[in-house]
C-alpha positions as CSV (number, residue, x, y, z in Angstrom):
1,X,-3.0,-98.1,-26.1
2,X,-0.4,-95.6,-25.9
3,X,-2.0,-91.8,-26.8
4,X,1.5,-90.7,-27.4
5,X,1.6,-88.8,-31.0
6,X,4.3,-90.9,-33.0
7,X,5.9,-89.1,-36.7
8,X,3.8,-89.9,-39.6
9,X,5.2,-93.2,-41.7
10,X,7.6,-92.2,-44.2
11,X,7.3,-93.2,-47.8
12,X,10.5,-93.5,-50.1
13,X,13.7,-95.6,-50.1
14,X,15.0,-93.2,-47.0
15,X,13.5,-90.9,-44.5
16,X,14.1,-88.2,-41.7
17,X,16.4,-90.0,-39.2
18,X,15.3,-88.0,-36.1
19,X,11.8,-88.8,-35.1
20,X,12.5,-92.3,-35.8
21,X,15.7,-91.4,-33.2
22,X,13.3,-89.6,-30.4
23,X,11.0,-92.6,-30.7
24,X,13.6,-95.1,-29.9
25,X,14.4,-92.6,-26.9
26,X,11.3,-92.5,-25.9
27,X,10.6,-96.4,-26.1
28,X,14.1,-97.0,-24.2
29,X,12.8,-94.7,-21.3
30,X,9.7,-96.7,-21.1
31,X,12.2,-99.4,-20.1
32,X,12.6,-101.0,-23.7
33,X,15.9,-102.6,-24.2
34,X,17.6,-102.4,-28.0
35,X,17.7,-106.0,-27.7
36,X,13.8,-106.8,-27.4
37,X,13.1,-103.9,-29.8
38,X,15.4,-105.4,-32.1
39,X,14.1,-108.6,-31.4
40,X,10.5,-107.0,-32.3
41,X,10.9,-105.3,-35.1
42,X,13.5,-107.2,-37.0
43,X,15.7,-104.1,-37.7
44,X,19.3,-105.4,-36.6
45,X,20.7,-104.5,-33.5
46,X,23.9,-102.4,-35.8
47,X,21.3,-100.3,-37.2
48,X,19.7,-99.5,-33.7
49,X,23.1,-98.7,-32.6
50,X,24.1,-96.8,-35.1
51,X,20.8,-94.8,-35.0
52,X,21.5,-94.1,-31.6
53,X,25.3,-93.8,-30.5
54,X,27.6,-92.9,-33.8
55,X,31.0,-94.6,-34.1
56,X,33.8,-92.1,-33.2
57,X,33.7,-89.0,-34.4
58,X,31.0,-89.3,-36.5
59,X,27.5,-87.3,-36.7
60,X,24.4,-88.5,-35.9
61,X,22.9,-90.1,-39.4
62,X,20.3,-87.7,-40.9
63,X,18.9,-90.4,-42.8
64,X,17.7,-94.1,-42.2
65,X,16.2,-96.4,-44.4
66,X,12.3,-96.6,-44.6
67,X,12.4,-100.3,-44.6
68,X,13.7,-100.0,-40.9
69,X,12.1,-96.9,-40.0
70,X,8.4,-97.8,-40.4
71,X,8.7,-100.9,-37.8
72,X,10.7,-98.7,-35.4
73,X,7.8,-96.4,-35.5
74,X,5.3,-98.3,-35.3
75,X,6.5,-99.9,-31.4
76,X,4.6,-99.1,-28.7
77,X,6.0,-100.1,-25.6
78,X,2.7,-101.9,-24.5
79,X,4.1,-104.5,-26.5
80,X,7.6,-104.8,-25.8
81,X,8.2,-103.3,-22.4
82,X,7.3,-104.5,-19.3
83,X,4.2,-103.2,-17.5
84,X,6.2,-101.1,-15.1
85,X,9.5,-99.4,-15.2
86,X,11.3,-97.3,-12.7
87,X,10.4,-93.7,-11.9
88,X,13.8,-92.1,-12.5
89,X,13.7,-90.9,-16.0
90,X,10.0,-89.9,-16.0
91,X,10.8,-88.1,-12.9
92,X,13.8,-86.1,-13.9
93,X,12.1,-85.2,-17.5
94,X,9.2,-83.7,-15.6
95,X,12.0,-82.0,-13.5
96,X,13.5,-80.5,-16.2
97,X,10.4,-79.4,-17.8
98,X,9.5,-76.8,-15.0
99,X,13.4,-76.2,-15.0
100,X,13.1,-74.9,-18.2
101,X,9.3,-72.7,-17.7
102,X,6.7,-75.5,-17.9
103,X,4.4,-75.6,-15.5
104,X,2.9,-78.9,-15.1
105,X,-0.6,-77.4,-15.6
106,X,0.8,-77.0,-19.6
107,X,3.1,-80.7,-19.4
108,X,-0.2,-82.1,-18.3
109,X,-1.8,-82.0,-21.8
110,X,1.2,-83.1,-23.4
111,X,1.3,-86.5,-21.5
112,X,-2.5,-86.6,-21.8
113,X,-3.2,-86.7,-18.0
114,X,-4.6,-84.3,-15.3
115,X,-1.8,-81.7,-14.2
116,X,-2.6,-83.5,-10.7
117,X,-1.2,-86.8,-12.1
118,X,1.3,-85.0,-13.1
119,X,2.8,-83.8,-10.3
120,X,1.5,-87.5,-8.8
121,X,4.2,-88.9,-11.2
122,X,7.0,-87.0,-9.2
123,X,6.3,-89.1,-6.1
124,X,6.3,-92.1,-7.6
125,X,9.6,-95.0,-7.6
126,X,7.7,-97.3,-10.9
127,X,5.3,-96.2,-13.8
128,X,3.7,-97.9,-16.7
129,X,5.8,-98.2,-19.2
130,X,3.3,-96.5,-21.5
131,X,3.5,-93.3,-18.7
132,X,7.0,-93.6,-19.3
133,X,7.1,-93.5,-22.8
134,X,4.0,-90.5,-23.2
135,X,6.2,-88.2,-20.8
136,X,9.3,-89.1,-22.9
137,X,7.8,-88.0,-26.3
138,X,6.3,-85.5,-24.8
139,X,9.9,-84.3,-23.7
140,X,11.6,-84.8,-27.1
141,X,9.2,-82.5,-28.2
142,X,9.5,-80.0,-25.4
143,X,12.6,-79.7,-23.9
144,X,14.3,-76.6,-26.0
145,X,11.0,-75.5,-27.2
146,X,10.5,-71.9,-25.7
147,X,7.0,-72.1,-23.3
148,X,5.6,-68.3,-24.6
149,X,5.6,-69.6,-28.4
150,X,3.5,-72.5,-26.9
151,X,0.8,-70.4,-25.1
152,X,2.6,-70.2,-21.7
153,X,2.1,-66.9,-20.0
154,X,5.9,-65.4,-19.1
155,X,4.4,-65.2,-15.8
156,X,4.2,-68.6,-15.3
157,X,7.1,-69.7,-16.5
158,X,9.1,-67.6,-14.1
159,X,7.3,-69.1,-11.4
160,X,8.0,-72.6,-12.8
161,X,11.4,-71.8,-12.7
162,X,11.3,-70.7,-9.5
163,X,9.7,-73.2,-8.2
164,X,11.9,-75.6,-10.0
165,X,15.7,-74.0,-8.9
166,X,14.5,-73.9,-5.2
167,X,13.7,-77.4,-5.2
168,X,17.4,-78.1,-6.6
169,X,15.3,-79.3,-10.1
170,X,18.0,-79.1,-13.1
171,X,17.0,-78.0,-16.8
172,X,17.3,-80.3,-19.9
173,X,21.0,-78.9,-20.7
174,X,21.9,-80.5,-18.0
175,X,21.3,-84.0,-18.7
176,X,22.9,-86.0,-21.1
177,X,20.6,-88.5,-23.4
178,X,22.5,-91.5,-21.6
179,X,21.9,-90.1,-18.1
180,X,18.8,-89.2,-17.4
181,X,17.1,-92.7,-16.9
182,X,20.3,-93.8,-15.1
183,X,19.7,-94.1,-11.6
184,X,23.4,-93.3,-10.9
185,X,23.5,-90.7,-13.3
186,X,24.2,-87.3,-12.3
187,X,23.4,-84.0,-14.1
188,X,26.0,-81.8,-15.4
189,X,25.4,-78.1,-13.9
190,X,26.8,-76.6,-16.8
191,X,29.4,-74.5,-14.5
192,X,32.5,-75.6,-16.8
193,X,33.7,-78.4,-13.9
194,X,32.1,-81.5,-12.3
195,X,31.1,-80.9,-9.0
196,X,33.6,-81.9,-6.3
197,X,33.3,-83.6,-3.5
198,X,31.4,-81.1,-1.1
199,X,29.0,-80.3,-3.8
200,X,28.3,-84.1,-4.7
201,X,27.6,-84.7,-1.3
202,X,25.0,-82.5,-0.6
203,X,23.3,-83.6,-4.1
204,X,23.3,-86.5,-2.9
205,X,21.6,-85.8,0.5
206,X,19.5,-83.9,-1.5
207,X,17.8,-86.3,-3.7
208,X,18.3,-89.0,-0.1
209,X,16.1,-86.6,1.4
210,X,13.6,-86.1,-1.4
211,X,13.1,-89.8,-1.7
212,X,12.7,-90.6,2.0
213,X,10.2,-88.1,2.5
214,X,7.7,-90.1,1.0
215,X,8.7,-92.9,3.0
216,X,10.6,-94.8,0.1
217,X,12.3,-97.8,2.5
218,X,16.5,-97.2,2.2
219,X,17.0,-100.0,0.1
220,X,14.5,-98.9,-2.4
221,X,16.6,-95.7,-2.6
222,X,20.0,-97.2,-2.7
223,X,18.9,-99.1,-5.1
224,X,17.1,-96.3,-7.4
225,X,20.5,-94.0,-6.8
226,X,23.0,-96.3,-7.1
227,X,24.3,-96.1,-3.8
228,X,25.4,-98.4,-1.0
229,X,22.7,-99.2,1.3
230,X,25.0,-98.6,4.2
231,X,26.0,-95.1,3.0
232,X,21.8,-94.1,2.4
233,X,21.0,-95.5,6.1
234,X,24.1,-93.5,7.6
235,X,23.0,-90.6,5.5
236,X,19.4,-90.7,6.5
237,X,20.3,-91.4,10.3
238,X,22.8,-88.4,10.1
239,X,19.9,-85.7,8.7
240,X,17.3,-87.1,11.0
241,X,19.6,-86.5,14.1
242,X,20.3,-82.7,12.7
243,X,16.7,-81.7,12.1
């Protein structure tokens, strides 16, 4: 069972849209479609979709029905998502933790595992889905929450950070709710202009790199990435014959 901390039910006609919205997040990045969670707890797909990804220029609903926010809360992904679910998401929210002054010592707790798992979790191409969804929650809640307010020593925090920007490890800002369990998603640096082509190409080697260094087979990282296997095998070829 899931050790995740889930919102309180809500009594009344209508209730606090937002922790019934981070939930869903947090479900979908423990690989749970809004099909099957639809299909689970009987709240229409519209309403998911709504909940999630406003019409046109409309803001985010602050309010949702209690009817179809008490089901919605009450998923786990044990019981809709399948057992595993790739890395990528858990990955990059762990990522941009320590971007933003987490050490994984402090994320450890959060997730309820050993700050060793932790950084285990980072190696990894497929978690449980109920991994997946703990370090998602544990992210909603995290993310622009400032570490010193949350009994982080400043210290620690720098170092997190430092550790984090010379590992090439962006910060939440940069990564947009509909990215960050995308494979081929890519952060956005925040620098006022995608990157061009130089710059997307040495990403790119970058995360290549990190991923075959724990002896991930190419296809396995085209496949994560969203790349061409061709282009990952001419990539890896190309760094191995410069080192």
């Amino acid at each position: 069972m899931s050790t995740a901390i889930r919102p309180p039910y809500p009594k009344g006609p209508l209730t606090a849209a937002e922790p019934v919205r981070q939930h869903v997040r947090a479900l979908m990045a423990a690989g749970v479609s809004i099909q099957s969670l639809a299909a689970h707890t009987g709240v229409a797909h519209s309403v998911l979709s709504a909940l999630l990804y406003p019409a046109g220029n409309r803001r985010q609903s602050a309010r949702i029905r209690t009817a179809n926010a008490r089901p919605l809360l009450a998923a786990r992904p044990e019981d809709v998502a399948p057992r595993y679910v790739d890395a990528t998401g858990t990955v990059r929210r762990i990522q941009a933790l320590v971007a933003a002054g987490w050490p994984q010592l402090h994320i450890g707790p959060r997730v309820g595992r050993h700050p060793v798992y932790v950084n285990a979790l980072l190696k990894q191409t497929r978690v449980f889905a109920v991994t997946a969804h703990q370090v998602a929650a544990a992210y909603e809640d995290l993310w622009d929450a400032n570490p010193q307010h949350h009994g982080v020593p400043l210290d620690r925090s720098k170092a997190a950070r430092t550790f984090a920007k010379r590992n090439g490890w962006v910060p939440p800002a940069a990564w947009d709710d509909d990215a960050i369990d995308d494979p081929g998603g890519r952060p956005d640096t925040g620098e006022g202009a995608e990157m061009n082509r130089d710059e997307l190409a040495a990403y790119r080697r970058q995360e290549i790199a990190f991923l075959a260094s724990y002896s991930i087979p190419e296809h396995e990282i085209a496949a994560r990435l969203g790349m061409a296997p061709a282009y990952v095998h001419d990539l890896i070829r190309d760094m191995k014959a410069a080192a």
